[in-house]
ROTI-340038 format. One record per residue (C-alpha): residue number from 0; chain; x, y, z. Coordinates in nm, 2 decimals. Layout:
N
+-----+------+--------+--------+--------+
| pos | unit |     px |     py |     pz |
+-----+------+--------+--------+--------+
| NUM |    A |      X |      Y |      Z |
...
+-----+------+--------+--------+--------+
This chain:
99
+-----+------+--------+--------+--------+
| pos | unit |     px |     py |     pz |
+-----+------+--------+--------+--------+
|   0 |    A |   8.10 |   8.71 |  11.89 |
|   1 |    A |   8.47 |   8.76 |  11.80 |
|   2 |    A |   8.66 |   9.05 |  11.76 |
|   3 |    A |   8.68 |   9.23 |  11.41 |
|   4 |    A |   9.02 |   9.19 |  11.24 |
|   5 |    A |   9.23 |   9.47 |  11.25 |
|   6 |    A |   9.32 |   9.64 |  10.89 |
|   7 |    A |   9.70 |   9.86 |  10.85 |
|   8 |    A |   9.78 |  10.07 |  10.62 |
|   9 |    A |  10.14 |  10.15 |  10.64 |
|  10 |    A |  10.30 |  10.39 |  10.34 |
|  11 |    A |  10.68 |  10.45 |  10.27 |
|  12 |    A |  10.79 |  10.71 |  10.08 |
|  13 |    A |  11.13 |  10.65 |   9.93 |
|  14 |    A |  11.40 |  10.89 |   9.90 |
|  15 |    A |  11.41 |  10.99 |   9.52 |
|  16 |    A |  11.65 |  10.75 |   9.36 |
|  17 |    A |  11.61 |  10.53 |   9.64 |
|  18 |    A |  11.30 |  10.31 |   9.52 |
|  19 |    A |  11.49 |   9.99 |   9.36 |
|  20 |    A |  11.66 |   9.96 |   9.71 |
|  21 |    A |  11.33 |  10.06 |   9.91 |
|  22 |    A |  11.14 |   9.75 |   9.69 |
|  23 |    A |  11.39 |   9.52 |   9.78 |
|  24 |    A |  11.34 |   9.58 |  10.12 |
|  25 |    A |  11.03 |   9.58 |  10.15 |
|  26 |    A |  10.96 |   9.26 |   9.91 |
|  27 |    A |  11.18 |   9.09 |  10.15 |
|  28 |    A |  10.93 |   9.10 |  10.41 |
|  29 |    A |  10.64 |   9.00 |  10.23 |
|  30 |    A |  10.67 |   8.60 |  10.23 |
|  31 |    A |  10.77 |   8.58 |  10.59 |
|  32 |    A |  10.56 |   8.81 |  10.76 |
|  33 |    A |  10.21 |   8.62 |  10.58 |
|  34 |    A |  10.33 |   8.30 |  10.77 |
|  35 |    A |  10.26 |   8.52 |  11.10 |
|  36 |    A |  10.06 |   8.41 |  11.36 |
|  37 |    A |   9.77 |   8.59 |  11.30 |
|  38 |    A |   9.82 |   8.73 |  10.97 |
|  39 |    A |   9.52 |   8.72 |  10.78 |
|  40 |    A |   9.67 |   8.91 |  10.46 |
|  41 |    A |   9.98 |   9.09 |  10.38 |
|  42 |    A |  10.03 |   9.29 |  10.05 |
|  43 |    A |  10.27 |   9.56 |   9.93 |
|  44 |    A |  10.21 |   9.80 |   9.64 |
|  45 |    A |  10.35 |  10.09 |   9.48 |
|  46 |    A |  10.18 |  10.39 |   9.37 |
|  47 |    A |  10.12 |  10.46 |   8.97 |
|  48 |    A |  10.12 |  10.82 |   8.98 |
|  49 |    A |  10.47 |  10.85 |   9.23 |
|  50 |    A |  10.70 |  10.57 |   9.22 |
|  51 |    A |  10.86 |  10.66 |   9.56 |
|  52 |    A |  10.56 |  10.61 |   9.75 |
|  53 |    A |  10.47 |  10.21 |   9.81 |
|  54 |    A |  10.19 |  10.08 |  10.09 |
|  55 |    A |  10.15 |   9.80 |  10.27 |
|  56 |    A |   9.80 |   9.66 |  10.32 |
|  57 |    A |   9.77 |   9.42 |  10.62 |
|  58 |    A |   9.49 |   9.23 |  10.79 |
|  59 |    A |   9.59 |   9.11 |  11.11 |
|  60 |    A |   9.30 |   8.90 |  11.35 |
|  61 |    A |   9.42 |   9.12 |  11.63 |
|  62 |    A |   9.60 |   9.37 |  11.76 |
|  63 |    A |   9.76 |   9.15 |  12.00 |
|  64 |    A |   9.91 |   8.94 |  11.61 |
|  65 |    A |  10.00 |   9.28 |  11.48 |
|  66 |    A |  10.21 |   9.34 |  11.79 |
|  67 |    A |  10.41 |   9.02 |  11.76 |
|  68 |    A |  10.49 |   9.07 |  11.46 |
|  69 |    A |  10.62 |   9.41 |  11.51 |
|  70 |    A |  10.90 |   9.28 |  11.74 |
|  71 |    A |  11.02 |   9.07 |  11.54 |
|  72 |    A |  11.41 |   9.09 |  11.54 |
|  73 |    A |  11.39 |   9.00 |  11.14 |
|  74 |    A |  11.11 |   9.32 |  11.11 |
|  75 |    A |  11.32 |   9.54 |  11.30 |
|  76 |    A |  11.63 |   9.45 |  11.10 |
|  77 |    A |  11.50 |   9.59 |  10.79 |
|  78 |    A |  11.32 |   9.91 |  10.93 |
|  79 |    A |  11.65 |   9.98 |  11.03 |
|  80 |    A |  11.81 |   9.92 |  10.72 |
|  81 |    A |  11.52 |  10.13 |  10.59 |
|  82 |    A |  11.60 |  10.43 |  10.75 |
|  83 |    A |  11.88 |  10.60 |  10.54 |
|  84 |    A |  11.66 |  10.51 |  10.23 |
|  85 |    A |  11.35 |  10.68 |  10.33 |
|  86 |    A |  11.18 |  11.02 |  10.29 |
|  87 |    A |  11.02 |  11.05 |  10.65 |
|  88 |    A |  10.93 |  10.78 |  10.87 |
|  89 |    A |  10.65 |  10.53 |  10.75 |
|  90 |    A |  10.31 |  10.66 |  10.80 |
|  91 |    A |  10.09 |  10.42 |  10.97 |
|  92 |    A |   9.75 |  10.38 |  11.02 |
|  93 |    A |   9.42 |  10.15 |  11.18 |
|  94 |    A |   9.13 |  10.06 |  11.03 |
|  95 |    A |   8.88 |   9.85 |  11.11 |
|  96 |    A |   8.57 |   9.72 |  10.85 |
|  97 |    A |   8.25 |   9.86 |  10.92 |
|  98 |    A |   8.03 |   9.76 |  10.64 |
+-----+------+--------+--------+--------+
């Protein structure tokens, strides 16, 4: 039996006035990260109540994919560029399905 794939949630809360630039950044690592070894989904969304909060919804078929794909030099790049934009760091969490 195979392992269970691995579900993050990962929400960034922009800095108010900051959300056009947050998006940008964020959209920008959409398309490259779902060609990931390993990456099983990858979707971004922003709240409807609070503009400045957006989540990232990822399905990964390990922990060992999800990893890689956090060293990435391109990933890094734009956490990095992130960081003046943002409220407090990204707040990330790991789920797995159990039903």
């Amino acid at each position: 039996m195979s392992a269970k794939p691995l579900t993050v949630l990962a929400r960034v809360r922009a800095k108010p006035g900051k959300e056009s630039e947050v998006l940008r950044e964020l959209q920008s690592i959409v398309g490259p990260s779902r060609k990931d070894d390993g990456c099983l989904s990858y979707d971004l969304h922003q709240s409807q109540t609070d503009r400045v909060l957006f989540m990232f919804h990822e399905n990964w078929v390990s922990r060992t994919h999800l990893d890689q794909h956090l060293s990435k030099p391109d990933l890094q790049a734009t956490l990095k560029r992130l960081e003046p934009l943002v409220a407090e760091p990204p707040e990330i969490t790991f789920w797995q399905q159990i039903g």
